[in-house]
PyMOL Python script that loads the backbone (N, CA, C, O; Angstrom):
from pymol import cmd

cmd.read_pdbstr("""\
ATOM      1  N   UNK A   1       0.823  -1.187   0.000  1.00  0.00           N
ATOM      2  CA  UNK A   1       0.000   0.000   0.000  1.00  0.00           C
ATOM      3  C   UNK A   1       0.873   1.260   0.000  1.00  0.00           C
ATOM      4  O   UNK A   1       0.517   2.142  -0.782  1.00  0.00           O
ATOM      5  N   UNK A   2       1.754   1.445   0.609  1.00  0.00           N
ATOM      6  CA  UNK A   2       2.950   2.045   1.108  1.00  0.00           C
ATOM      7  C   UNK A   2       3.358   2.903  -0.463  1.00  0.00           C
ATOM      8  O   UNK A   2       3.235   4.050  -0.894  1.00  0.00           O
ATOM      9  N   UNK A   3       3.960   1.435  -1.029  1.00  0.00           N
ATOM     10  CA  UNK A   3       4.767   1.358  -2.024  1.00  0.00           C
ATOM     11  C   UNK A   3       3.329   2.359  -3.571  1.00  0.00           C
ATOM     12  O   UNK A   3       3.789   3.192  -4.353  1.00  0.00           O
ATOM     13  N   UNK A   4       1.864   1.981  -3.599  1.00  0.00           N
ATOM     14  CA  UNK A   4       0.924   2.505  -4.095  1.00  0.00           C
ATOM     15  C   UNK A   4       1.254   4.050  -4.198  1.00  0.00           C
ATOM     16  O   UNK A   4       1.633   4.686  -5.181  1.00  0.00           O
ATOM     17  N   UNK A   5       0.954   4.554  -2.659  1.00  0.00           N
ATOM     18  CA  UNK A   5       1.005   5.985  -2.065  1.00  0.00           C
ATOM     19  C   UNK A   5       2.390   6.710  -3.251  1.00  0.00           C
ATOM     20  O   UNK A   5       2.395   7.372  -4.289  1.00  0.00           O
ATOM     21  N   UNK A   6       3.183   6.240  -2.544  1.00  0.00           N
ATOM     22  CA  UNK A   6       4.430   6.913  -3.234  1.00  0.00           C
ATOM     23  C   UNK A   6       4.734   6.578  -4.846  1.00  0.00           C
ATOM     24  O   UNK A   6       5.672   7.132  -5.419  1.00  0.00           O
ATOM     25  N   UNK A   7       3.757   5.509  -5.606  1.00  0.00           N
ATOM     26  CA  UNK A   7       4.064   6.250  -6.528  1.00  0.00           C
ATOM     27  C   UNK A   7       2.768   6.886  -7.685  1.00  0.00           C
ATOM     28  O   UNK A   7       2.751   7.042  -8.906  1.00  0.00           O
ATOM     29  N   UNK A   8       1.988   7.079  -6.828  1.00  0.00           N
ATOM     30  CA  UNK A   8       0.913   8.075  -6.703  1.00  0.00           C
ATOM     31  C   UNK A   8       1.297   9.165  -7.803  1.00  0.00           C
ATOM     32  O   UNK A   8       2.478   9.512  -7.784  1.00  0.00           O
ATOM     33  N   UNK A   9       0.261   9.902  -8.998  1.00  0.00           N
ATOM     34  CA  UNK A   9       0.985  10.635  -9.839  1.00  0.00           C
ATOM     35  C   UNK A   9       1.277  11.806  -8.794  1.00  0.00           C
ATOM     36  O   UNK A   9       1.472  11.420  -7.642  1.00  0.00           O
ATOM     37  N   UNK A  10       1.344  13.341  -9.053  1.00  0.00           N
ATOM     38  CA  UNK A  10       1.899  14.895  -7.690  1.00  0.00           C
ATOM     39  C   UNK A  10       0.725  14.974  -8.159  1.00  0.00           C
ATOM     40  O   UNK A  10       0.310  14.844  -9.311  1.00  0.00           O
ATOM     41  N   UNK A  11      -0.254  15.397  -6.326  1.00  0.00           N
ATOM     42  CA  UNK A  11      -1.154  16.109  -6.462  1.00  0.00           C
ATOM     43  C   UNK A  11      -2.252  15.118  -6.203  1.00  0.00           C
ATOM     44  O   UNK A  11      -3.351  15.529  -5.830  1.00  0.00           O
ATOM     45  N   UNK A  12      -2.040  13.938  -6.365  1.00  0.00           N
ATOM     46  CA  UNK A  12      -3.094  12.779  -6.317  1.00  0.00           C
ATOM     47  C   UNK A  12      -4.337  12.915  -5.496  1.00  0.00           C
ATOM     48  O   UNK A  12      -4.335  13.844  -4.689  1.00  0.00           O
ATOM     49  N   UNK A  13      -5.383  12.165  -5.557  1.00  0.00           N
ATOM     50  CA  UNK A  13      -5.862  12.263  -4.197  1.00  0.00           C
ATOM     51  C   UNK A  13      -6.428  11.287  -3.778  1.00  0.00           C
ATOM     52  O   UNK A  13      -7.653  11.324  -3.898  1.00  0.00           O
ATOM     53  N   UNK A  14      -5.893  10.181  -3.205  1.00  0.00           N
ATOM     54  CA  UNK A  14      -6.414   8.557  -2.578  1.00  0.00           C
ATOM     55  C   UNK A  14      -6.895   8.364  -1.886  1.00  0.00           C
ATOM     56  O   UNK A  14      -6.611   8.858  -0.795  1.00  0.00           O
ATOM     57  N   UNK A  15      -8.235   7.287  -2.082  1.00  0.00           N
ATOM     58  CA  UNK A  15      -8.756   6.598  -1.032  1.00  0.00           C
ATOM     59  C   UNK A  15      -8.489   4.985  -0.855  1.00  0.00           C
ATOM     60  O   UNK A  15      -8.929   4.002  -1.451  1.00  0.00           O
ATOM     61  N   UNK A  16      -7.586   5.157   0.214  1.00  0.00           N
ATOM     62  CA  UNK A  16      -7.556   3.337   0.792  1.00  0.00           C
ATOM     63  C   UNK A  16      -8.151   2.911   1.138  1.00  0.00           C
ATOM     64  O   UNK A  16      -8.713   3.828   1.737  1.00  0.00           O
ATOM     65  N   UNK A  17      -8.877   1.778   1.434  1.00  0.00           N
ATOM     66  CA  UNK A  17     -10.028   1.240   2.007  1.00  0.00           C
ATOM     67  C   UNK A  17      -9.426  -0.430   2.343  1.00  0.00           C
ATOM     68  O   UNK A  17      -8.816  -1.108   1.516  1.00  0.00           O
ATOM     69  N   UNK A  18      -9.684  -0.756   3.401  1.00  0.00           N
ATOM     70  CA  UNK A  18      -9.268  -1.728   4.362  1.00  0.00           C
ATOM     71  C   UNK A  18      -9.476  -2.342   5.344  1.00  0.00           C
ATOM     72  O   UNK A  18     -10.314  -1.748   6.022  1.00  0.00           O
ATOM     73  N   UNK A  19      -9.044  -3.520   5.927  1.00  0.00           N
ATOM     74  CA  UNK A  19      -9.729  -3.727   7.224  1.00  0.00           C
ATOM     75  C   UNK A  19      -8.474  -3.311   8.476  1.00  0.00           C
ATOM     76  O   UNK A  19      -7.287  -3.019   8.333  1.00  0.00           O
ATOM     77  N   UNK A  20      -9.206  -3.418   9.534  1.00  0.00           N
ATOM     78  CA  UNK A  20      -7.878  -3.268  10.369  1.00  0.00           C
ATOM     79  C   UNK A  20      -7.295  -5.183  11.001  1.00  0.00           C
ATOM     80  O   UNK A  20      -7.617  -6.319  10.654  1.00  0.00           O
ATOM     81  N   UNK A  21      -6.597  -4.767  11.752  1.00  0.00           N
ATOM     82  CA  UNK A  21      -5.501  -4.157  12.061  1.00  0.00           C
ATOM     83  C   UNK A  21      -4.562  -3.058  11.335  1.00  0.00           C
ATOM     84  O   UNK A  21      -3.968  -2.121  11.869  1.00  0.00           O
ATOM     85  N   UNK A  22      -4.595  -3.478   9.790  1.00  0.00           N
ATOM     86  CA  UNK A  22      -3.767  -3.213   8.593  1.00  0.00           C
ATOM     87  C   UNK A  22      -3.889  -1.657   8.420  1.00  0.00           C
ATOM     88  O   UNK A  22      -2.955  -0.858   8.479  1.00  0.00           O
ATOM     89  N   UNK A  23      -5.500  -1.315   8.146  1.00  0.00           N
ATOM     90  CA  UNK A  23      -5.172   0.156   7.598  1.00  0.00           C
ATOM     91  C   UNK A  23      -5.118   1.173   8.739  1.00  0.00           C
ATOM     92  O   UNK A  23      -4.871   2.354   8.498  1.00  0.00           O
ATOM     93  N   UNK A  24      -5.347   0.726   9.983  1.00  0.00           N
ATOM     94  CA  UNK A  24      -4.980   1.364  11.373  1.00  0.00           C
ATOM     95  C   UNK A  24      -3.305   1.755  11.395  1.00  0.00           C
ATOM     96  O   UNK A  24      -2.807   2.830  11.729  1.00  0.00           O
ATOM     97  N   UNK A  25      -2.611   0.515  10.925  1.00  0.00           N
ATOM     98  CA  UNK A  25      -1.078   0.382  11.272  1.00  0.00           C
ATOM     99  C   UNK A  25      -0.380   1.422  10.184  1.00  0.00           C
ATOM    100  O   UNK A  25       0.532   2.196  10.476  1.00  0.00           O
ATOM    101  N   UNK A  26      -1.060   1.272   8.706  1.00  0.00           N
ATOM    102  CA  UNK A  26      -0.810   2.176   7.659  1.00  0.00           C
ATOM    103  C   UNK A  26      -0.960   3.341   7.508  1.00  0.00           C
ATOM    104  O   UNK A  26      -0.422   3.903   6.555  1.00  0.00           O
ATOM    105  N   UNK A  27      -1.999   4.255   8.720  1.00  0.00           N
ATOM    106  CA  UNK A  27      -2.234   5.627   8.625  1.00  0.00           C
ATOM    107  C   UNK A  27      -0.731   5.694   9.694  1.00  0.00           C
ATOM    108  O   UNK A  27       0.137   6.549   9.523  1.00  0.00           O
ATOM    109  N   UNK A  28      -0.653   4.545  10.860  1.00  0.00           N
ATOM    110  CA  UNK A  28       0.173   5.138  11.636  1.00  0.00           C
ATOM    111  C   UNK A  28       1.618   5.445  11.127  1.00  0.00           C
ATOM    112  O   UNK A  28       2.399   6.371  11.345  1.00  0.00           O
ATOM    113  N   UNK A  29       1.667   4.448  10.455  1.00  0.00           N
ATOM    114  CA  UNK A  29       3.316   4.689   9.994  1.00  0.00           C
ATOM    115  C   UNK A  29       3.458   6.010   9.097  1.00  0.00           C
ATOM    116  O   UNK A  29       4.575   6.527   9.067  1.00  0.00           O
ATOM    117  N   UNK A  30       2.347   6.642   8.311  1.00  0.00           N
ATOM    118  CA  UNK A  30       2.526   7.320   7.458  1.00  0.00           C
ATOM    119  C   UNK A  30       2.535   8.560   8.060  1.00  0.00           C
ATOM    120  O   UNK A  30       2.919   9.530   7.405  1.00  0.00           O
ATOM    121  N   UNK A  31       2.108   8.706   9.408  1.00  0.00           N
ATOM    122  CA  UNK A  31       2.006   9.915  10.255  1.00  0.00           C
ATOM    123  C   UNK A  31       2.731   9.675  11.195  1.00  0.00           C
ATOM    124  O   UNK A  31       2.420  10.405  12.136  1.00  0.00           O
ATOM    125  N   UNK A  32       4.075   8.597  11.580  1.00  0.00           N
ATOM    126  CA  UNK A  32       4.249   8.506  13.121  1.00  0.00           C
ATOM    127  C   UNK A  32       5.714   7.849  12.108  1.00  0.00           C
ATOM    128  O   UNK A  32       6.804   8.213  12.548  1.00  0.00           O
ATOM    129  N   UNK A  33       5.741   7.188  11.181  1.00  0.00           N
ATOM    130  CA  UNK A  33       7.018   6.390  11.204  1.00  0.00           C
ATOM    131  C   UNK A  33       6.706   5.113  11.535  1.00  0.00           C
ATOM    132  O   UNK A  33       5.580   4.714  11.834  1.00  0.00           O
ATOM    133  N   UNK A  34       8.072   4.233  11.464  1.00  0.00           N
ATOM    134  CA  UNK A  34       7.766   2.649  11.885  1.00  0.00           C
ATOM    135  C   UNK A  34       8.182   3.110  13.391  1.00  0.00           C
ATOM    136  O   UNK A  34       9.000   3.859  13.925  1.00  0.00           O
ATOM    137  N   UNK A  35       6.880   1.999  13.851  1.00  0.00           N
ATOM    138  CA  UNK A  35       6.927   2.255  15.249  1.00  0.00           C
ATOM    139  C   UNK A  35       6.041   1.092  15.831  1.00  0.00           C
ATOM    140  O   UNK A  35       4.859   0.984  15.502  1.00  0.00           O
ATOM    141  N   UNK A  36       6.611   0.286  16.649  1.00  0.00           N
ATOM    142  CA  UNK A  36       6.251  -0.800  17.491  1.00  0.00           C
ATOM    143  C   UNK A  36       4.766  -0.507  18.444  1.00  0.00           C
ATOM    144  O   UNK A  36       4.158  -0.925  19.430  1.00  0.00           O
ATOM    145  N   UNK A  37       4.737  -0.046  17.958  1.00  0.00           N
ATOM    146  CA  UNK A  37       2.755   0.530  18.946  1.00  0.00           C
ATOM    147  C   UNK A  37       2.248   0.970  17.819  1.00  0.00           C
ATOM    148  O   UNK A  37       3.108   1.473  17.097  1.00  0.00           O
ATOM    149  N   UNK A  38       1.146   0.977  17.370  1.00  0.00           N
ATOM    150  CA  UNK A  38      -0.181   1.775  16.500  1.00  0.00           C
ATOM    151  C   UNK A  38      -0.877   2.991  17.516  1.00  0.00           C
ATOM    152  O   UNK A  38      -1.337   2.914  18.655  1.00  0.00           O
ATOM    153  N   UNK A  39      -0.793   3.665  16.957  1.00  0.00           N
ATOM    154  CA  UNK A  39      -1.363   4.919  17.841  1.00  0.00           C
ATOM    155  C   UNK A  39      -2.780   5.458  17.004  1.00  0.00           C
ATOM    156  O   UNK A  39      -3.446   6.410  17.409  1.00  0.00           O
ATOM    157  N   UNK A  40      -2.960   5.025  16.325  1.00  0.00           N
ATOM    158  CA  UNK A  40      -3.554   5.611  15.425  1.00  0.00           C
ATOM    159  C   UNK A  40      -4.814   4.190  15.501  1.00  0.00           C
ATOM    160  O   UNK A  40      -4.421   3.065  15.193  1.00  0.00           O
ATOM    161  N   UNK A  41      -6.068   4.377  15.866  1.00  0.00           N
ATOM    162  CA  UNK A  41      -7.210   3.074  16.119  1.00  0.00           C
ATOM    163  C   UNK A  41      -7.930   3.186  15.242  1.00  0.00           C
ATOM    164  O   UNK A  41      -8.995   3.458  15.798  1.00  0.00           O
ATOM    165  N   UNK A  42      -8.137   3.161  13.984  1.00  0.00           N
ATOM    166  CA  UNK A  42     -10.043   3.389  13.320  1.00  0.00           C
ATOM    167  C   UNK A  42     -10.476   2.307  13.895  1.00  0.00           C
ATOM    168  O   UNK A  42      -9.979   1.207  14.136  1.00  0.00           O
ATOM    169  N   UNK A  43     -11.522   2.816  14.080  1.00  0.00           N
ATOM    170  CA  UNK A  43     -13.047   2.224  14.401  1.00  0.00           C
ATOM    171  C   UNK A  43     -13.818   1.499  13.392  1.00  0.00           C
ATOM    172  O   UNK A  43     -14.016   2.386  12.563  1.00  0.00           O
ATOM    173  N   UNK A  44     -14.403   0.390  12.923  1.00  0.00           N
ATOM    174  CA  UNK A  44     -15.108   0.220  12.005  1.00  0.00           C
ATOM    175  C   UNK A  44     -16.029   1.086  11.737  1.00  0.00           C
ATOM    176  O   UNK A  44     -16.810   1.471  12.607  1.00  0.00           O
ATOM    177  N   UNK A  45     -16.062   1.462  10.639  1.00  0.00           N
ATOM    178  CA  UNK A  45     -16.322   2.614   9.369  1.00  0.00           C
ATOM    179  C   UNK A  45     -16.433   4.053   9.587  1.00  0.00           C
ATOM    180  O   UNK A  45     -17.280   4.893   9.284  1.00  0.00           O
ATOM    181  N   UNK A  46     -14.839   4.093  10.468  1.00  0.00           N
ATOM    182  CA  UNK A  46     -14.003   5.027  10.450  1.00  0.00           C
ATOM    183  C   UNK A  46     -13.238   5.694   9.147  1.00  0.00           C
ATOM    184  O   UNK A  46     -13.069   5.015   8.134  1.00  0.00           O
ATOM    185  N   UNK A  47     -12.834   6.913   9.221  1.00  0.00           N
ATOM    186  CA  UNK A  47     -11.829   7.085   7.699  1.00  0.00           C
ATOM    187  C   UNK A  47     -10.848   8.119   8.452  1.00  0.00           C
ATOM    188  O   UNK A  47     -11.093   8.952   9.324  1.00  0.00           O
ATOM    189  N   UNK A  48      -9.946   7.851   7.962  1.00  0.00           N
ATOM    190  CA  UNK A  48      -8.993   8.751   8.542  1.00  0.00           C
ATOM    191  C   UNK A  48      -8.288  10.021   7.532  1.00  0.00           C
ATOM    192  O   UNK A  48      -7.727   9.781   6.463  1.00  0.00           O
ATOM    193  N   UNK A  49      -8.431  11.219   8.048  1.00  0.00           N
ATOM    194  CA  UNK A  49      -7.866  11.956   6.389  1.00  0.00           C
ATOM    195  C   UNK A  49      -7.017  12.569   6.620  1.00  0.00           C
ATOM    196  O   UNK A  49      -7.011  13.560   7.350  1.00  0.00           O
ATOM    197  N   UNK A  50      -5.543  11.790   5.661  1.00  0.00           N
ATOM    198  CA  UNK A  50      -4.305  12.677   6.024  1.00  0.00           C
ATOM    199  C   UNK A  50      -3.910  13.211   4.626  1.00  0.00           C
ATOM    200  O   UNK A  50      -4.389  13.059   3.502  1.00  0.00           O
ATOM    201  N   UNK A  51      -2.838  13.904   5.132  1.00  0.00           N
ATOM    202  CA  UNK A  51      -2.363  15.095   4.090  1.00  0.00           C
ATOM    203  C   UNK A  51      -0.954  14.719   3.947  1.00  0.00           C
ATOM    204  O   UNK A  51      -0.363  14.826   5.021  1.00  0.00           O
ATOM    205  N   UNK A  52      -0.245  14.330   3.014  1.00  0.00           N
ATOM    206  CA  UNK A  52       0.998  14.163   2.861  1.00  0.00           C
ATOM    207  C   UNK A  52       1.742  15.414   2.220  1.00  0.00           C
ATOM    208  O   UNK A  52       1.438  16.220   1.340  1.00  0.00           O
ATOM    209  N   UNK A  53       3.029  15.197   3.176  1.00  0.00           N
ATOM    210  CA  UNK A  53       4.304  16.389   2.856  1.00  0.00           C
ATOM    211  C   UNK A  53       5.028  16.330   1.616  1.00  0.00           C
ATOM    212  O   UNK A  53       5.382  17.112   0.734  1.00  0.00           O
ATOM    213  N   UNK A  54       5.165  14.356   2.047  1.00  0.00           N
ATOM    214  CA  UNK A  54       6.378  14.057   0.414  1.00  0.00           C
ATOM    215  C   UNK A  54       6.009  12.731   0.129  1.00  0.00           C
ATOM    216  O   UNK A  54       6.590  11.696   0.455  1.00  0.00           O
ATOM    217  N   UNK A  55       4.530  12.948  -0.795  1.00  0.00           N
ATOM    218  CA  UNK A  55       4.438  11.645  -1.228  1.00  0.00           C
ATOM    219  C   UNK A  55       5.261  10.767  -1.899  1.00  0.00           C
ATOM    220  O   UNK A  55       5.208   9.550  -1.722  1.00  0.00           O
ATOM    221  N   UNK A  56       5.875  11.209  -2.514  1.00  0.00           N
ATOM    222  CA  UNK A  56       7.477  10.167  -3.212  1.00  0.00           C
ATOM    223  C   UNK A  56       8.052   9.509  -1.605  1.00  0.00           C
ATOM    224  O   UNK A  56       8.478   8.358  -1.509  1.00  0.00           O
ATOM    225  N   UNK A  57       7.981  10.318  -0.609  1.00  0.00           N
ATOM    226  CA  UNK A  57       8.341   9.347   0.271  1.00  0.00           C
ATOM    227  C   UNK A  57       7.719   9.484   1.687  1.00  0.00           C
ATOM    228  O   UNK A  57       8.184  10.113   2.637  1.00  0.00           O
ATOM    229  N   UNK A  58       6.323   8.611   1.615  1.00  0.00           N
ATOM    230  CA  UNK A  58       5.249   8.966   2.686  1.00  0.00           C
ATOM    231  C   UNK A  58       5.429   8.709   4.062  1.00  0.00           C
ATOM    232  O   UNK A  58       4.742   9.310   4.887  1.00  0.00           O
ATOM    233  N   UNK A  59       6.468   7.695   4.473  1.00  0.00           N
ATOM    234  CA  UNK A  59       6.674   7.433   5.582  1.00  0.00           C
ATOM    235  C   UNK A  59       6.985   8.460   6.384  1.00  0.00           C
ATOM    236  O   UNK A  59       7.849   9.263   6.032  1.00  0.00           O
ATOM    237  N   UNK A  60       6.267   8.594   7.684  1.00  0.00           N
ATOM    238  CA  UNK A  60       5.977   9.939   8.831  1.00  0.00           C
ATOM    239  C   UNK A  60       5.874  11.198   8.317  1.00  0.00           C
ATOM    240  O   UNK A  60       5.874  12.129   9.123  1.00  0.00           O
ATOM    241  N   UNK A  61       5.761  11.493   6.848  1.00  0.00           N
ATOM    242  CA  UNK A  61       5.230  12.434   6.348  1.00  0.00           C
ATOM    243  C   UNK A  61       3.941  12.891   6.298  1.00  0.00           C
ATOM    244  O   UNK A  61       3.785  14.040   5.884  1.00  0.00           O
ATOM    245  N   UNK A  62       2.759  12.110   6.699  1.00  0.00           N
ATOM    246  CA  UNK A  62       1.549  12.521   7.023  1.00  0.00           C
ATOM    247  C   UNK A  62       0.749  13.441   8.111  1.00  0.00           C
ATOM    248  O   UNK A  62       0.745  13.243   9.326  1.00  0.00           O
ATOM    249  N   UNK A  63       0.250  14.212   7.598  1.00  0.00           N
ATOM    250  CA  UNK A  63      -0.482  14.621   8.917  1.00  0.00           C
ATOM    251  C   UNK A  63      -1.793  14.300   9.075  1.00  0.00           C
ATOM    252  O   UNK A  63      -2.563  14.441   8.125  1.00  0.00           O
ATOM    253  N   UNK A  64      -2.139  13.921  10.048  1.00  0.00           N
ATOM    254  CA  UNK A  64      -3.950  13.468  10.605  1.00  0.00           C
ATOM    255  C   UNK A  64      -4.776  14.580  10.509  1.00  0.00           C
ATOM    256  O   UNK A  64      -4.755  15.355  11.466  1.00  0.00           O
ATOM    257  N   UNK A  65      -5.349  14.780   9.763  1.00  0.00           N
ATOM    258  CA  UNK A  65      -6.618  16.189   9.654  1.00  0.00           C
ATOM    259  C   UNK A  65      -7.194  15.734  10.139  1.00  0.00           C
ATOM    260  O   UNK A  65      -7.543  16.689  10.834  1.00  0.00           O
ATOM    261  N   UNK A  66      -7.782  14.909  10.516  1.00  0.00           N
ATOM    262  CA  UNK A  66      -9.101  13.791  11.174  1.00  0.00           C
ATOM    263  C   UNK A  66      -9.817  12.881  11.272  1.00  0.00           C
ATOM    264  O   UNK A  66     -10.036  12.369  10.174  1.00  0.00           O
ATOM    265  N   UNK A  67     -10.233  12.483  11.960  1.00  0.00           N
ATOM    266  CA  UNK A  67     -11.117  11.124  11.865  1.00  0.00           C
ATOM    267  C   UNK A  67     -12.712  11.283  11.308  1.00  0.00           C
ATOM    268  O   UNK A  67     -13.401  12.159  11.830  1.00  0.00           O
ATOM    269  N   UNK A  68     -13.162  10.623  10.483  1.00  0.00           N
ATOM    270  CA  UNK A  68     -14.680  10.699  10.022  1.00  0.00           C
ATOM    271  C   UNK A  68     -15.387   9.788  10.336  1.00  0.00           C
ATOM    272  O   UNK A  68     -15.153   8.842   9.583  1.00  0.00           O
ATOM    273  N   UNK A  69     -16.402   9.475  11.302  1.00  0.00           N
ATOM    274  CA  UNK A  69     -17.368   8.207  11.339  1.00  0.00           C
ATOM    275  C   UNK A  69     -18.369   8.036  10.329  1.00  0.00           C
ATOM    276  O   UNK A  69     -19.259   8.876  10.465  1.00  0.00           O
ATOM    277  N   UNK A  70     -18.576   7.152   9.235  1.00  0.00           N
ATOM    278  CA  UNK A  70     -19.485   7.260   8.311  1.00  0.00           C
ATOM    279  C   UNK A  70     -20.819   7.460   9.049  1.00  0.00           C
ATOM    280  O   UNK A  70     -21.581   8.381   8.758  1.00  0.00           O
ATOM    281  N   UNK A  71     -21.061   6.597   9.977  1.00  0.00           N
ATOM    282  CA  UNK A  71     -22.287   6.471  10.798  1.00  0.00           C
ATOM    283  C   UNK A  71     -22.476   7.497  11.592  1.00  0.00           C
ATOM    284  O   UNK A  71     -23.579   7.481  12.139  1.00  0.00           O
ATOM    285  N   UNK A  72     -21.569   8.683  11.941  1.00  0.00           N
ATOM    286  CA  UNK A  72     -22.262  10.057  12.477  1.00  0.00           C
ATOM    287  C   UNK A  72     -23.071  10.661  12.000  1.00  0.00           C
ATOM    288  O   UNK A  72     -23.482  11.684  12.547  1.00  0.00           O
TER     289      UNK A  72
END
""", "prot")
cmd.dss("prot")
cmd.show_as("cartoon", "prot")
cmd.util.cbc("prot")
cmd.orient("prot")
């Protein structure tokens, strides 16, 4: 997925869609780095919307704008 992101055309604008553990661990790394804890929880049919710095290279380049509950 990682590897998707970055080579994303400039300017892109993606939606991942996933189950967790996986796309929980994938917002985290992309906003936090590799890192032995997930900090980052969606909720089932949660979305998380981040903003990348350097998509050519997304790792801890993300920032968390926020969480969306479809069901709110």
């Amino acid at each position: 997925m990682i590897d998707l992101i970055a080579h994303a055309p400039a300017g892109a604008c993606l939606a991942l869609v996933g189950h967790n553990p996986t796309l929980s661990m994938v917002a985290d790394v992309l906003v936090h780095g590799p890192s032995p804890s997930c900090r980052i929880g969606l909720r089932t049919g949660e979305a998380a919307v981040l903003e990348l710095a350097d998509p050519a290279d997304p790792i801890g380049s993300a920032t968390l704008l926020g969480l969306l509950r479809l069901d709110d």
